[in-house]
C-alpha atoms as one frame of an Amber mdcrd trajectory, in Angstrom:
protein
 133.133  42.258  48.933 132.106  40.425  52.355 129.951  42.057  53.391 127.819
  42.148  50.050 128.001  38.485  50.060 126.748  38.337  53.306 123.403  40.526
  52.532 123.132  38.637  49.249 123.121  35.441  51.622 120.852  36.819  53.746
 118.250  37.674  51.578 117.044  34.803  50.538 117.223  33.352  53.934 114.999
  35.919  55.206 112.393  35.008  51.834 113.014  31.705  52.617 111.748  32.372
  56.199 109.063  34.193  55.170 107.897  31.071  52.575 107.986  28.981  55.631
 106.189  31.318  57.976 103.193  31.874  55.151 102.795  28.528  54.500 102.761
  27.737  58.108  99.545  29.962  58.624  98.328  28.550  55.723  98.308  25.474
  57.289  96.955  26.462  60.270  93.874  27.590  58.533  93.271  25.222  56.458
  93.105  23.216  59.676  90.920  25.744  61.592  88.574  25.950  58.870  87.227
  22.044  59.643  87.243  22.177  62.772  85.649  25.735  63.931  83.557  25.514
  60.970  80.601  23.697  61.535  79.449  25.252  65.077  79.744  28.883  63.202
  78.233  27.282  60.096  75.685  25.232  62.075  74.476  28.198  63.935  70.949
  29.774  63.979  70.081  27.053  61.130  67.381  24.670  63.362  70.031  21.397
  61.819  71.543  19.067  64.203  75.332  18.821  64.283  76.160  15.245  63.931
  78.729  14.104  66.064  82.292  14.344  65.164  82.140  16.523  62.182  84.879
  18.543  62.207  87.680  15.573  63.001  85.462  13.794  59.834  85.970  17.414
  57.515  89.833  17.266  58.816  90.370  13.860  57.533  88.263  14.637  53.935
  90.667  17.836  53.815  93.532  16.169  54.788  92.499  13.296  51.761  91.789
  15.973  49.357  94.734  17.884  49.564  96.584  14.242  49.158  94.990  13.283
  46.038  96.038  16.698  44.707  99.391  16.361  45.018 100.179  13.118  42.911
  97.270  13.725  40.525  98.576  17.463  39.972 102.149  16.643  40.021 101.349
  13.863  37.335  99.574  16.089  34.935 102.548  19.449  35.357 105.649  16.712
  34.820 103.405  15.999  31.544 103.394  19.362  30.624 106.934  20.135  31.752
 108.291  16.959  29.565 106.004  17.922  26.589 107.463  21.459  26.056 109.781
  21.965  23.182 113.651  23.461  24.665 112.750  22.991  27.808 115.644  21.788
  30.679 115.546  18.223  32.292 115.606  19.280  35.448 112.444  18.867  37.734
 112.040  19.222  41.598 111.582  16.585  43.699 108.547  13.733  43.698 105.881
  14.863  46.747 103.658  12.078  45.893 104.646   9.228  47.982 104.458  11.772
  50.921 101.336  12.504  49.786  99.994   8.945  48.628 101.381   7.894  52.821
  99.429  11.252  53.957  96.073  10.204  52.068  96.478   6.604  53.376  96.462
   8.024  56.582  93.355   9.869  56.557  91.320   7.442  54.679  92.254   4.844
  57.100  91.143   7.001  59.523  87.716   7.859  57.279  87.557   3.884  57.317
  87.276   3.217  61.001  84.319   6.039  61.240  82.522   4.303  58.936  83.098
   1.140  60.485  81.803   2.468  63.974  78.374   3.328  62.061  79.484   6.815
  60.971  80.383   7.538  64.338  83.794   8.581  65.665  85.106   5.602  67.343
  85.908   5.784  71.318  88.218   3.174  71.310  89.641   0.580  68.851  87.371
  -2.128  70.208  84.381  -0.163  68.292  85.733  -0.776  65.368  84.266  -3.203
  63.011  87.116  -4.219  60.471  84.762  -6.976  59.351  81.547  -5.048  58.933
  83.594  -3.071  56.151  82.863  -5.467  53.824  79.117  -6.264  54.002  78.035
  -2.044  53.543  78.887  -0.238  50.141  80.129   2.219  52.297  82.607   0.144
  53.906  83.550  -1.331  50.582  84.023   1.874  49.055  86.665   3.209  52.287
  88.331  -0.105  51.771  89.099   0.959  48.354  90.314   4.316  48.944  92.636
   3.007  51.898  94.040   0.328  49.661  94.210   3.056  46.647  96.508   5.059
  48.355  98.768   2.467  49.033  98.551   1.115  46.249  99.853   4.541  44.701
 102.582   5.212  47.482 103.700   1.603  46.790 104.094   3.202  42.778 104.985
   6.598  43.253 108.098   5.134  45.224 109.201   2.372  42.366 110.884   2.994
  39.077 107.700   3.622  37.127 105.620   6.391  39.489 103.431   6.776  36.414
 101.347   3.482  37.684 100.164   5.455  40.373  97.574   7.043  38.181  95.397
   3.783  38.271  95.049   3.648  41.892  94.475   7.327  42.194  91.878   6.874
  39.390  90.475   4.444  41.718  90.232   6.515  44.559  88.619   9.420  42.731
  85.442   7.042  41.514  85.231   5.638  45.029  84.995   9.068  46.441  82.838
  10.008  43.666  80.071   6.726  44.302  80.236   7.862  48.536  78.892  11.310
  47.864  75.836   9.921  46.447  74.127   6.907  48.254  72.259   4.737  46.098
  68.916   6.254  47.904  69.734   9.778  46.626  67.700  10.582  42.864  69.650
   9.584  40.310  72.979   8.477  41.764  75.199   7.727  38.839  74.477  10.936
  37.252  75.443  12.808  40.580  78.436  10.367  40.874  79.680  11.336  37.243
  79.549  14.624  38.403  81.812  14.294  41.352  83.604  12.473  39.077  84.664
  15.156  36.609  84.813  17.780  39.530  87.247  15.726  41.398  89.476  15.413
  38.876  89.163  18.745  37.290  89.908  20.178  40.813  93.026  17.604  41.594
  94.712  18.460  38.660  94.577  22.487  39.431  94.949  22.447  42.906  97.663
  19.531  42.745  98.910  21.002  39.175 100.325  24.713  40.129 102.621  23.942
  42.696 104.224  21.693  40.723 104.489  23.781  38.440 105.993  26.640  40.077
 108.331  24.551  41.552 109.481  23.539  38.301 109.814  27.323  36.929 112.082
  27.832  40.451 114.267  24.819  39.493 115.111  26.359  36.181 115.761  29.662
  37.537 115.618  32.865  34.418 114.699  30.261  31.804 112.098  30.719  29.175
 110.532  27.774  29.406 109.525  28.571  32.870 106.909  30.986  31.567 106.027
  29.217  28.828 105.034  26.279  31.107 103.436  28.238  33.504 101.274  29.330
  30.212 100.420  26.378  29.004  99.247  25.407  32.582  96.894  28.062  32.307
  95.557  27.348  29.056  94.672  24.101  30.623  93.281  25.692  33.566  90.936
  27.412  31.730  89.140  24.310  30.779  89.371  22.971  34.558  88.109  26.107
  35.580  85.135  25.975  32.886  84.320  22.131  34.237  84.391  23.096  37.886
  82.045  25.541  37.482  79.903  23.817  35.385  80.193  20.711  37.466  79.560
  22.047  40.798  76.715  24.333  39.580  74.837  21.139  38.319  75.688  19.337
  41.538  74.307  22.543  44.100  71.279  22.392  42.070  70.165  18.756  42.439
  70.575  19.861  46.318  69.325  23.126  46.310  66.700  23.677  43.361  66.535
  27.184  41.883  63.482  28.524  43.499  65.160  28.211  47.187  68.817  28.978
  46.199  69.181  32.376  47.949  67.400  31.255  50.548  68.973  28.002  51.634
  72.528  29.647  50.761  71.822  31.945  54.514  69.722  29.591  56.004  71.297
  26.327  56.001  74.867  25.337  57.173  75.593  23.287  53.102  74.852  26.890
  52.000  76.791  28.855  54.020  79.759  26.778  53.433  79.111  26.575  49.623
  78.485  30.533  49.837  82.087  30.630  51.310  83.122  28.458  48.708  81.758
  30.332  45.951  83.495  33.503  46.988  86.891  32.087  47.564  86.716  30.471
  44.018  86.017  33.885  42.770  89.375  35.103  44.421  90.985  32.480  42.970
  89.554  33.155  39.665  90.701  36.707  39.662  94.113  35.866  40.831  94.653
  33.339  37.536  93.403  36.169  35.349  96.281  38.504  37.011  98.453  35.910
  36.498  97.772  35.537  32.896  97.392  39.045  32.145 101.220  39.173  33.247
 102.290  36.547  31.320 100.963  38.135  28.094 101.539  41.531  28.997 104.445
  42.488  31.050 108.168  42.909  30.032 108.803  39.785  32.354 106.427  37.385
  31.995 108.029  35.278  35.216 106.296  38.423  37.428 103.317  35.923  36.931
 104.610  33.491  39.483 103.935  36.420  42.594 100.008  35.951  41.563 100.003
  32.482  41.136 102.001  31.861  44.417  98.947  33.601  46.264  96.423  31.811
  43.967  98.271  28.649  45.491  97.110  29.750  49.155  93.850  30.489  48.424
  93.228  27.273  46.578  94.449  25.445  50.003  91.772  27.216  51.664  89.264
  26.263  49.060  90.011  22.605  49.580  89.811  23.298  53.587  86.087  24.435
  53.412  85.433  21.671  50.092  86.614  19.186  53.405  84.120  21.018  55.724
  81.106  20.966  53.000  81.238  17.245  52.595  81.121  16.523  56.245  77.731
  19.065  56.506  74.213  17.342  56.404  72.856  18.174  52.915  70.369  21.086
  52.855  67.727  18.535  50.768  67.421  14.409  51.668  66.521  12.761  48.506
């Protein structure tokens, strides 16, 4: 009787080591990916590599991955509260974490642009004041005080308010990827927009969610909330693509596609982008092929567990492609 108490003890120790370990080299990628990618990226292409890019893709991954947590963990609570039997229970709040984490980085965003787009040498070249007289500057000011804002509101009674800040981050990230000199602006800036969002709400939406179905152990409702998640996540899916097809285009018009996708560092990067998506499309389908098909529809989480780490590399090299001079000036 010991002894099978002890093995029963010790298994999920060892799973639970293993969790750590694979999320620890997750990590560690997601890291590398920034930081070795735009010399690899860069390379052969005739572009100059602007100084400081990967500690600038780091922080933009780093600020992603933030605003994915609270957004996604808003939307799956939603769900999780919205289906019919299913038990109160639900894991503990990352988004204040996350909210500090994304402060953080944007801070740090804030004093590059406030050294001219530079990475500062000291704190002396930082311009706190020159912040407010760029849109630029205005813009990181916004997205430094958003995430406070939402930390402040994630850790109250009501972390619901937190959407409004976040909301506010997302359109100030969506108005800095498209200068008022580019063609068109808004229209690229409502695209962001939609992608941004779309993307928080998977990315930040399935851990969340799995969580959840791990808190409530062999209950039905934990498959039936990981499969309304994916009914959703068809749409997001749908409005990423569409999104960031539109948005490659205005960059990269259709007549020099293939050719700036091998030529240019953007491409490359978007190339790699476009193939992990693909993985993590295929890896959703599993998942909901299991969830309609198999005697135990939970088998779906061991899918969507692995569709979790590709999606944290997907936001690594997203973090790398924004810091990447665009293939096309406008």
């Amino acid at each position: 009787m010991t002894k099978s108490r002890a093995r029963s003890r010790a298994v999920p120790a060892s799973g639970g080591r293993r969790r750590a370990v694979a999320v620890l080299v997750l990590v560690v990628l997601g890291a590398l990916i920034p930081l070795l990618g735009p010399s690899p990226a860069l390379h052969g292409t005739g572009e100059a590599d602007p100084p400081g890019t990967g500690g600038i893709a780091l922080l933009r991954t780093v600020l992603f991955a933030a605003l994915a947590v609270p957004v996604g963990e808003l939307f799956a609570v939603r769900l999780a509260r919205t289906l019919p039997g299913a038990p109160p229970a639900l894991p503990r709040s990352w988004s204040t974490v996350a909210n500090s984490v994304g402060f953080v980085a944007a801070l740090g965003l804030a004093s590059v642009v406030a050294t001219g787009n530079l990475v500062p040498g000291s704190p002396a070249d930082i311009d706190v004041g020159g912040l407010y007289e760029t849109r630029d500057g205005k813009l990181a000011l916004l997205e430094v005080n958003g995430f406070l804002a939402a930390a402040l509101c994630s850790a109250s009674r009501r972390p619901a308010t937190q959407a409004l800040p976040l909301a506010a981050v997302v359109v100030a990230e969506a108005l800095r990827a498209h200068p008022t000199t580019e063609y068109s602006p808004l229209f690229g800036s409502g695209l962001t927009l939609v992608h941004l969002t779309c993307a928080s709400l998977w990315v930040g939406g399935l851990p969340h969610v799995l969580r959840t179905m791990r808190l409530w152990e062999h209950a039905e409702a934990g498959a039936a909330l990981l499969g309304r998640y994916a009914r959703v996540a068809l749409v997001l899916l749908a409005a990423i693509t569409a999104t960031g097809v539109c948005s490659s285009l205005r960059r990269m018009p259709p007549g020099t596609v293939l050719e700036q996708l091998t030529d240019t560092a953007y491409g490359r990067v978007l190339l790699a982008k476009v193939v992990l998506m693909a993985g993590v499309s295929a890896l959703a389908l599993w998942a909901r092929v299991r969830l309609a098909r198999a005697a135990d529809p939970l088998t779906a989480r061991s899918p969507a567990r692995a569709e979790v780490g590709v999606l944290a590399l997907v936001v690594a090299v997203s973090g790398l492609l924004t810091a990447l001079p665009v293939p096309i000036r406008w």
